[in-house]
N, C-alpha and C positions, 0 to 999 in steps of 0.2 A: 491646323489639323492635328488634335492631341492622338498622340500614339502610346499613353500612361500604361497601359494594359497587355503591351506587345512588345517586351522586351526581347530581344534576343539571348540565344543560351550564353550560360556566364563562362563554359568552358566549351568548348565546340572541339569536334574533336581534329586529331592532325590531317586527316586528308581535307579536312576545311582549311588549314593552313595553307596546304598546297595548291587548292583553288583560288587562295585568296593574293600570292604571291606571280601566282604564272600572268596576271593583266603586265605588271611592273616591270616583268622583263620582256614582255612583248612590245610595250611602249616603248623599254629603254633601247631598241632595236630603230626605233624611229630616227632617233640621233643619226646610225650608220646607215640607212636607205636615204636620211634627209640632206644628209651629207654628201652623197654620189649623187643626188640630181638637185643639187645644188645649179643653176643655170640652166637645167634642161628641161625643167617641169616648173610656171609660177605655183606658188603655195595653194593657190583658192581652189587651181584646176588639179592639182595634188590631193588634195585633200577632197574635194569632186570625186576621183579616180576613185580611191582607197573606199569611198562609203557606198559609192554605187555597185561596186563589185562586193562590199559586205551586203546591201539590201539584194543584190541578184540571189546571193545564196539564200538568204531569207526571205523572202517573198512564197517562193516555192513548199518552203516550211510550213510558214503561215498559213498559205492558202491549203495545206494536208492537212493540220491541224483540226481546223475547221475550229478553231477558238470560238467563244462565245465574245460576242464586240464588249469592250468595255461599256460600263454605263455614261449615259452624254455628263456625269457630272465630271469625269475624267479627260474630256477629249481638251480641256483647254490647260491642265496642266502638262497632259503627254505633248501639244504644240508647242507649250514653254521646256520642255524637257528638249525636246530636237532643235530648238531655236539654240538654248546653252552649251547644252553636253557633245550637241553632233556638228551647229552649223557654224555656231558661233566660237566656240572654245577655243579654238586650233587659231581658227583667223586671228583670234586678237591677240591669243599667246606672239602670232607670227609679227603682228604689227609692231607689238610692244618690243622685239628681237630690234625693228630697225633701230631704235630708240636708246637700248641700253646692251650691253655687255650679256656673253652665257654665263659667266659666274653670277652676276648680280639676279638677274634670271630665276637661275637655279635656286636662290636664298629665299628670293621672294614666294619662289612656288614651294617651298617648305612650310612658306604660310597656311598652303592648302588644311591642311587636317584643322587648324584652329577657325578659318572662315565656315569651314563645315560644322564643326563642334558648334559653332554662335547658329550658324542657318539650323541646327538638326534642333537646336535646343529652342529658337525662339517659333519656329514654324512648327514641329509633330514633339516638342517636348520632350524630346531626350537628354535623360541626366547628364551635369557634367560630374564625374566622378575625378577622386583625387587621384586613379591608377591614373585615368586615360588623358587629365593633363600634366603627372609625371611621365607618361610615354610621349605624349605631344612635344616636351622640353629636352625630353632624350635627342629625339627622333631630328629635332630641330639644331640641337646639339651637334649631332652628326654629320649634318647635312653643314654646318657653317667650319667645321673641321678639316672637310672633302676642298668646301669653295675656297675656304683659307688657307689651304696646303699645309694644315698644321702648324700657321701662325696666326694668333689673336691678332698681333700687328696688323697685318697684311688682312685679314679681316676686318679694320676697325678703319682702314683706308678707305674701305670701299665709300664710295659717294651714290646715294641716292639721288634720280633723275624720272624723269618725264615715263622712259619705257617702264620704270619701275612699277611707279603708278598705273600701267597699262595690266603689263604681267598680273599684279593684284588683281585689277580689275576680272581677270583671265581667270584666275583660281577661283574665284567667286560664280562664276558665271558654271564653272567644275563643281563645285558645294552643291550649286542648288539644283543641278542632273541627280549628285547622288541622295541627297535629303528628300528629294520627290519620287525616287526610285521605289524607297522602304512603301510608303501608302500607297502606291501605284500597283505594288506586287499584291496588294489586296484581293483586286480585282483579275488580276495578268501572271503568267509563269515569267521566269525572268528571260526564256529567249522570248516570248511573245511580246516582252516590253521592248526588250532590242529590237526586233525587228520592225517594229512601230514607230519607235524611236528615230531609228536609222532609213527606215524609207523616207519619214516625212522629213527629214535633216537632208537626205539626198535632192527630194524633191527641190528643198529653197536652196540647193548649193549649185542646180545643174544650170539656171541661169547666170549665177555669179561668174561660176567658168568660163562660161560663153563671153559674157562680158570682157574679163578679162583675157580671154582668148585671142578677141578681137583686136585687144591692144597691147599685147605682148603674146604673139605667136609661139606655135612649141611645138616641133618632131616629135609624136605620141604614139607612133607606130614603131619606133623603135624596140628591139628586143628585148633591152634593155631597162629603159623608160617601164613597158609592159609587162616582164618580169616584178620589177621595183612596184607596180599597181597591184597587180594582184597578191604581192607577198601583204602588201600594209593592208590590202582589203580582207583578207582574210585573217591571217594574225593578231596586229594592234587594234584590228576593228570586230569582225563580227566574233572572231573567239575571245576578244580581250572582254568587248561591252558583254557577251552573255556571260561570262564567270563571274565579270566585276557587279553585274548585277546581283547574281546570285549571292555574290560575298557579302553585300552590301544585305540581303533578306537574312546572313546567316548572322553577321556581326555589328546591323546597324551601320549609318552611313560613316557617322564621327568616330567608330573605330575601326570600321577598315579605310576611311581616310587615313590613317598613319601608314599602310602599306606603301600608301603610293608618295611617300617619301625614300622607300628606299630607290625609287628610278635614277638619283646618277649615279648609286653604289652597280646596280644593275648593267649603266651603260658607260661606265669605267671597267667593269669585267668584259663587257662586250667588246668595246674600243680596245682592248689587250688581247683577245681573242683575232677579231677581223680587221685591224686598223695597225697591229704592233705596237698599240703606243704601252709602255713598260706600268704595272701596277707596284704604287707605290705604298711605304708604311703607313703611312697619313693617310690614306685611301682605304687601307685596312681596317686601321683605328677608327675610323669615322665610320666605315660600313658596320661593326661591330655595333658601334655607340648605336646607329638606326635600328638593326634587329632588335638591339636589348628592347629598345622605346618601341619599337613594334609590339614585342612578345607583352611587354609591361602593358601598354594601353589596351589591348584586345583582349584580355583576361582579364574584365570589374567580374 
């Protein structure tokens, strides 16, 4: 799908920034809600919870709207859009977790902005420019800084496995939500893509849960548990996917992919905010290196 003729602006201005960073720290929030129902919610039906309560809000939107339907040439990339970005993404990020370590994890999904860059550039033909792969190497920079604790050593330890190759698998399956986002908005405003997005992602998730329900039972009524739903359904999901859309029409997919590398600088300030754990220099230094590589690659 050549997109040669629909560039995004080359300076956007700053409340585009602020739109384009608030997805990052909504997600990096996921860490601390995933981490308190750690045992008390399985992932599938977690992830079930948070998208059905983002499509409840949207539904209603939708149907006020009264959108024009998209054209049927569209209806088989928006079911690959919700199959990746809503149904699939989380699940295999989560499989790949049994498999391998959060640090290694974390490294792998700094892959993200470059699997997007390759999918943006071979599918709707977006440049790769020399900012946006000196912000990609910043940005990646930063991120192995944070996982290294400030030693190359202790970076250069890390052993590649099995979950690794899953995680990858995981950010790619994220590339191609946000590369099919940009031609989608053609047709669609970016909440009407969300909400399309995210109903039919909910729809193939509500039997997964059931499935899984049946074979690993869960207290869902709890206050707690149902606090913890509605925050991720509303937050990470339906206000993170409508900005992140939108960021995505205003900066192209392969440069606001570098945003969502700053997620563990975001949920290291978090984790020091709700959790006490202490922010350290290495943490600093690494979060800096990511904004430079952000600010660098979203300015061609």
């Amino acid at each position: 799908m050549p997109d040669s003729n629909n560039h995004p602006p080359a300076k956007p201005p700053l409340s585009a920034y602020a739109i384009l960073f608030l997805p990052p720290i909504f997600w990096s929030s996921n860490f601390i809600v995933g981490k308190a129902l750690v045992g008390k919610v399985p992932p599938w039906t977690l992830n079930t919870g948070r998208f059905t309560v983002s499509a409840l809000i949207l539904l209603p939107w939708l149907l006020y709207r009264r959108e024009r339907p998209p054209p049927r040439s569209t209806w088989l990339p928006l079911v690959l859009m919700s199959i990746t970005g809503v149904f699939a993404f989380n699940a295999v990020l989560y499989i790949g977790l049994r498999y391998t370590g959060a640090i290694n994890a974390t490294l792998v999904n700094a892959t993200t902005p470059v699997t997007t860059t390759l999918i943006a550039h071979f599918l709707i033909r977006e440049e790769i420019t020399r900012r946006r792969v000196l912000g990609i190497a910043l940005s990646f920079i930063g991120i192995g800084w944070i996982v290294g604790r400030g030693s190359l050593a202790a970076l250069l330890a890390l052993n590649l496995n099995l979950g690794d190759v899953i995680v990858f698998f995981a950010t790619s399956l994220w590339g191609f939500y946000m590369v099919m986002a940009k031609p989608m908005m053609r047709h669609m405003s970016p909440p009407a893509l969300t909400a399309v997005t995210t109903i039919i992602g909910a729809l193939f998730l509500l039997p997964a849960s059931a499935v899984e329900l049946s074979i690993v039972p869960a207290d869902l009524m709890r206050a707690e548990v149902i606090a913890a739903i509605l925050y991720l359904g509303v937050f990470p999901s339906f206000l993170s996917f409508t900005l992140w859309n939108r960021s995505i029409r205003t900066f192209g997919p392969s440069r606001a992919s570098l945003a969502y590398n700053t997620l563990p600088l975001f949920a290291v300030i978090l984790a020091g905010i709700f959790l006490g754990e202490s922010l350290r220099l290495y943490q600093i230094v690494g979060g800096a290196i990511i904004i430079a590589g952000v600010v660098i690659g979203t300015r061609d």
